[in-house]
C-alpha positions in Angstrom: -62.6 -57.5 -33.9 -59.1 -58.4 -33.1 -58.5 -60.0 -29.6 -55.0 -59.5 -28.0 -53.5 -61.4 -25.3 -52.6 -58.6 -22.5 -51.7 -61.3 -19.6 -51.8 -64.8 -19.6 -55.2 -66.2 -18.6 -56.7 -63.0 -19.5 -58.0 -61.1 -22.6 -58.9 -57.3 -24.1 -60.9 -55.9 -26.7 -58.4 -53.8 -29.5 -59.7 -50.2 -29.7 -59.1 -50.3 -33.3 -62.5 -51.6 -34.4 -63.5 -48.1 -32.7 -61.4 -45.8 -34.8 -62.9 -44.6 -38.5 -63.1 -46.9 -41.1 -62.9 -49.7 -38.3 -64.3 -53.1 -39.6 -66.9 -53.6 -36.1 -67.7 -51.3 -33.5 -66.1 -50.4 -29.8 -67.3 -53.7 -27.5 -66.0 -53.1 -24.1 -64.2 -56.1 -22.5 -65.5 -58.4 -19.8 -63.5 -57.5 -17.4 -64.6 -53.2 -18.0 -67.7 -54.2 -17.7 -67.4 -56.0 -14.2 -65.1 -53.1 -13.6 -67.8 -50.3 -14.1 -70.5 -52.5 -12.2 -68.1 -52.4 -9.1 -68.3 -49.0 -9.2 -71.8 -48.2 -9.8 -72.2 -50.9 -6.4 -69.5 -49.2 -4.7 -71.2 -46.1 -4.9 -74.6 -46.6 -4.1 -73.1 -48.7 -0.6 -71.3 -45.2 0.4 -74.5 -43.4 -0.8 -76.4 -46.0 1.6 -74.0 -45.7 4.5 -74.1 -42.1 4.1 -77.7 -41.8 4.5 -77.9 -44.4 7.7 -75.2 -42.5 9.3 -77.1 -39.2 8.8 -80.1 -40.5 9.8 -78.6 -41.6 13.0 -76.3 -38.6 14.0 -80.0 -36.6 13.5 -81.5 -38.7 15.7 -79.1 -38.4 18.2 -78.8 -35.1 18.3 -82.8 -34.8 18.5 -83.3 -36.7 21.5 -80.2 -35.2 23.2 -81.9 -31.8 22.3 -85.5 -32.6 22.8 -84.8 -34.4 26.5 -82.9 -31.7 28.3 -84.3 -30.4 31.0 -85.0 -26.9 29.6 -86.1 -27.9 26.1 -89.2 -26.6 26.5 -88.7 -23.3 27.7 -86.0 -22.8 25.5 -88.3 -23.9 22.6 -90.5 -20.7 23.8 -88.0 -18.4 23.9 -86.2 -19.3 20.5 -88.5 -21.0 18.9 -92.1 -19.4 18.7 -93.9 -19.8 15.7 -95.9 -16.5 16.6 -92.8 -14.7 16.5 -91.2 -16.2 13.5 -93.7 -15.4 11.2 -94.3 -12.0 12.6 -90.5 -11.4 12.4 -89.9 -12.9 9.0 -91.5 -10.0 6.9 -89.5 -7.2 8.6 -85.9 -9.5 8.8 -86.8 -9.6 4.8 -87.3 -5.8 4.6 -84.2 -5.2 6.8 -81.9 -7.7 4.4 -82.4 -5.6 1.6 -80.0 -3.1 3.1 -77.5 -5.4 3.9 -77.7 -6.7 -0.1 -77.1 -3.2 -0.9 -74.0 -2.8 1.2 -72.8 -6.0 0.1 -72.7 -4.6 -3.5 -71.5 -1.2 -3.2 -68.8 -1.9 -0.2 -68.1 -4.9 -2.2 -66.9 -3.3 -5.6 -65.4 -0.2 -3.2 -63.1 -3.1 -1.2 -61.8 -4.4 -4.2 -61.1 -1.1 -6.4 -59.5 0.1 -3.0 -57.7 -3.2 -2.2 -56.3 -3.6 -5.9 -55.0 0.0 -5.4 -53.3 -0.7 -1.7 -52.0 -3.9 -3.8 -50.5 -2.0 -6.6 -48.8 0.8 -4.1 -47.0 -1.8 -2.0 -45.8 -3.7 -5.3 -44.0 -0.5 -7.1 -40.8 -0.7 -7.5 -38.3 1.8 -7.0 -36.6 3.8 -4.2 -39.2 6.9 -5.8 -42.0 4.8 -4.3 -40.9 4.2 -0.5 -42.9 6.4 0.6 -46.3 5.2 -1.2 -45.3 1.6 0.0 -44.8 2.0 3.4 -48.1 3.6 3.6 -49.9 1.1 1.9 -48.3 -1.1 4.4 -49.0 1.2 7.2 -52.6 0.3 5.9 -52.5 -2.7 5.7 -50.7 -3.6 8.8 -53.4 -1.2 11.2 -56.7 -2.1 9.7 -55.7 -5.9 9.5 -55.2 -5.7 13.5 -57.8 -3.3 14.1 -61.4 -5.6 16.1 -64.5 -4.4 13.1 -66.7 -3.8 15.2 -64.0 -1.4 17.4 -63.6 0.5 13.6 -67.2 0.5 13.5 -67.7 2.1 16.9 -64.9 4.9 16.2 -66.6 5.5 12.5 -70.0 5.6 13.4 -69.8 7.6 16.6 -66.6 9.3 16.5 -67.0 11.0 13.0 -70.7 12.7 14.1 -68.7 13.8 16.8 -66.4 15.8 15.0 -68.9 17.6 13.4 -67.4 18.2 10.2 -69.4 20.5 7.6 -70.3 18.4 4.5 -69.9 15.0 6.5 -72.8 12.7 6.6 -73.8 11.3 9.9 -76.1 8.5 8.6 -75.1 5.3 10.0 -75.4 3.3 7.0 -72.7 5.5 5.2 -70.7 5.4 8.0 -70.9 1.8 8.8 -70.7 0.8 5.3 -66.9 3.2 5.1 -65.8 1.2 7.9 -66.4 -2.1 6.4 -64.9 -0.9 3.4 -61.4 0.2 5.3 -61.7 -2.9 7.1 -61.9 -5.3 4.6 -59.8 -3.4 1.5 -56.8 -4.3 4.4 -57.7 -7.9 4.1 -58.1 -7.9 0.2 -55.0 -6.2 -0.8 -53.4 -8.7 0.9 -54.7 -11.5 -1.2 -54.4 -9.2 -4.3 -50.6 -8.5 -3.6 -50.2 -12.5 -2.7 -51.5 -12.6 -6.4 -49.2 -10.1 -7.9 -46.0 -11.6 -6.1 -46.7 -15.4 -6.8 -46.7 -14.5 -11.1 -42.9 -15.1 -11.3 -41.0 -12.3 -12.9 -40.0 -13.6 -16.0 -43.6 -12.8 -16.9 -43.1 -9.5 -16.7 -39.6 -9.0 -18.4 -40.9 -11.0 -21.1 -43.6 -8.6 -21.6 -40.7 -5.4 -21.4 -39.1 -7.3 -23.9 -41.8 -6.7 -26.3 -41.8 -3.4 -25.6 -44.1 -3.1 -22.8 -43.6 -0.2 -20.0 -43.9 -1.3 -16.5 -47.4 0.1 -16.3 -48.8 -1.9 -19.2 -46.8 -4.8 -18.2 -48.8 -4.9 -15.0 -51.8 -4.1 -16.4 -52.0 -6.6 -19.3 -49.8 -9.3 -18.1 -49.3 -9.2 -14.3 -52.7 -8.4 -12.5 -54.6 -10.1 -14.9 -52.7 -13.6 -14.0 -52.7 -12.3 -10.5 -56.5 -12.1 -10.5 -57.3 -15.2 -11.9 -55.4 -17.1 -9.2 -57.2 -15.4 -6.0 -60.5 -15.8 -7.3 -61.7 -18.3 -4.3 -60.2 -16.2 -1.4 -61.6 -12.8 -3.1 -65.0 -14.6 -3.1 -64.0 -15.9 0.8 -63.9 -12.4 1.7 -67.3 -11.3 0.1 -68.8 -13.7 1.8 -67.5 -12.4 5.2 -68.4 -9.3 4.1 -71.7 -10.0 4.1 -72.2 -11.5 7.3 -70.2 -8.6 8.5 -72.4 -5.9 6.7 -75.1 -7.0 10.0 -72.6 -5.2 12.6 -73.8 -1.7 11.3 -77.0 -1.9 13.1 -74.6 -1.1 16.0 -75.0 2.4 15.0 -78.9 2.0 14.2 -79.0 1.7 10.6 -82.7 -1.0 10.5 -80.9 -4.1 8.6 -81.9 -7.7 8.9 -80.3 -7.9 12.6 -82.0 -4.6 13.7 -85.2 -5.4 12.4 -85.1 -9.3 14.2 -83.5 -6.9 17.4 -86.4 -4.8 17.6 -88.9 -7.2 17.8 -86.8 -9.4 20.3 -86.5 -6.2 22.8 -90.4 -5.6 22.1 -91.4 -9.3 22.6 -89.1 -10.5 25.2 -88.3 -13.1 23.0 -85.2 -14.5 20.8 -87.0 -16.0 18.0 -86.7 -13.4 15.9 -82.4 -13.5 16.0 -82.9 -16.9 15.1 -85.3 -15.7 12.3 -82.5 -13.5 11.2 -79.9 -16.0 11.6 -81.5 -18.4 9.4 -81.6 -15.8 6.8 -78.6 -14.7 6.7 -77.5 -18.5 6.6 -79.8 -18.9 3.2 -77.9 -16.2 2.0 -74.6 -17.3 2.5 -75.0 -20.6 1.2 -75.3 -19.8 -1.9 -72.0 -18.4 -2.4 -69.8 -20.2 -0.5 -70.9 -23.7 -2.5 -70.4 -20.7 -5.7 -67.2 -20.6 -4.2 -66.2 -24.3 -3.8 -67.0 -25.0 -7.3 -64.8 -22.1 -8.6 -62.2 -23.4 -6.5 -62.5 -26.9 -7.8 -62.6 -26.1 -11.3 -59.4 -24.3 -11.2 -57.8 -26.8 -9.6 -59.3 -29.2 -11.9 -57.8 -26.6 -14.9 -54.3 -26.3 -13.2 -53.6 -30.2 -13.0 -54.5 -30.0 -16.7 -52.7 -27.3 -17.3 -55.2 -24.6 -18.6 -54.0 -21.8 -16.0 -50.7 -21.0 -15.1 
């Protein structure tokens, strides 16, 4: 193996003796092998540290908890075993719904958003009225409290009594988490659209594409891949949202854990739900993170544009 001189006093393998045909194999140098056992010690001291300073806040919090002066009746009234375990089964039963609202208001908020999206990025003077409307949208739903949308939907359509209308409360509540939330996606779909810059889509005229397949095969699909991590944001606000339509009575996770509550005189059962909803989430928004890392990792290798 040849031995170079790098700086005085100091020396370093050659990396040919790795390459093919090489005459001895990869050593690594002295000084990369201190350099790697630094690491490795560096690491497990902030992995130790962690840990003690974990420990600690814990322990903290536990006696700062345990040794107020209404610990124990609070621990009754939110924390009964009794009531956890008989709330658990129907909080389970309840969730169910608010999966299934998750996945069909889900995939209704974003074909509606992309389509809100679209209408406020068309060009032309022919389209001022289709864009103001979409903004119009947009604009109203974005301002408008959920839960006051969910109040006029649930109640004020059954009061209307329209023929052919459905007055179930989980249709209803589910169309107003849909308006609600297609407002806040078509947002992040036209911040999509709007960031790809335009010479993306003249090049793709120039090869003959019309406006329409110019969008769909070169614009949204760039415009997509970008807002992955807040599109996935928003379906996770979704479905912590998708517990407000028990407001109308629909039996979900929060009006299963309510029911008990109101029977027992006790708030385990919220917590019960809480907790549930919590495991849930998690899930997704770590789902999240990493899609977020990995395309930033991508982009500062340049694998997406």
């Amino acid at each position: 193996m040849t031995v170079v001189k790098d700086e005085p006093g100091r020396e370093a393998a050659d990396d040919k003796g790795d390459m093919p045909g090489g005459g001895d194999a990869y050593v690594p140098s002295q000084r990369r092998l201190e350099r790697e056992r630094h690491k490795r010690a560096r690491a497990r001291r902030a992995t130790a540290i962690a840990a003690v300073s974990t420990l600690v806040t814990a322990v903290v919090l536990y006696v700062v908890v345990v040794s107020a002066p209404g610990w124990e009746r609070t621990k009754e009234t939110f924390f009964d075993g009794h009531y956890a375990r008989e709330a658990f089964p129907k909080v389970l039963e309840g969730l169910w719904l608010n999966i299934r609202l998750l996945l069909i208001c889900g995939v209704l908020v974003l074909v509606l958003g992309m389509l809100i999206a679209v209408a406020r990025t068309l060009r032309g003077p022919v389209f001022f009225p289709l864009r103001v409307l979409a903004a119009a949208y947009t604009d109203f739903f974005r301002g408008l409290p959920l839960i006051i949308n969910l109040m006029i939907v649930v109640f004020g359509v059954p009061a209307l009594r329209l023929q052919g209308v459905t007055v179930d409360p989980v249709w209803l509540g589910g169309t107003a988490l849909t308006l609600t939330y297609s407002a806040y996606v078509a947002e992040v779909f036209r911040a999509g659209i709007e960031s790809v810059h335009p010479s993306q889509r003249a090049a793709a005229r120039s090869l003959g594409l019309t406006n329409r397949q110019a969008l769909r095969h070169v614009v949204l699909p760039q415009a997509v891949r970008r807002q992955v991590p807040p599109l996935l944001n928003d379906l996770v606000s979704l479905q912590k949202d998708t517990g407000l339509v028990s407001i109308g009575g629909a039996i979900d996770a929060v009006r299963a854990s309510d029911i008990i509550a109101q029977r027992a005189l006790n708030y385990t059962p919220y917590i019960v739900a809480g907790l549930v909803f919590v495991a849930l989430t998690i899930p997704m928004t770590r789902f999240t993170d990493w899609v977020t890392a990995r395309m930033d990792r991508q982009r500062a290798q340049g694998g997406t544009t």
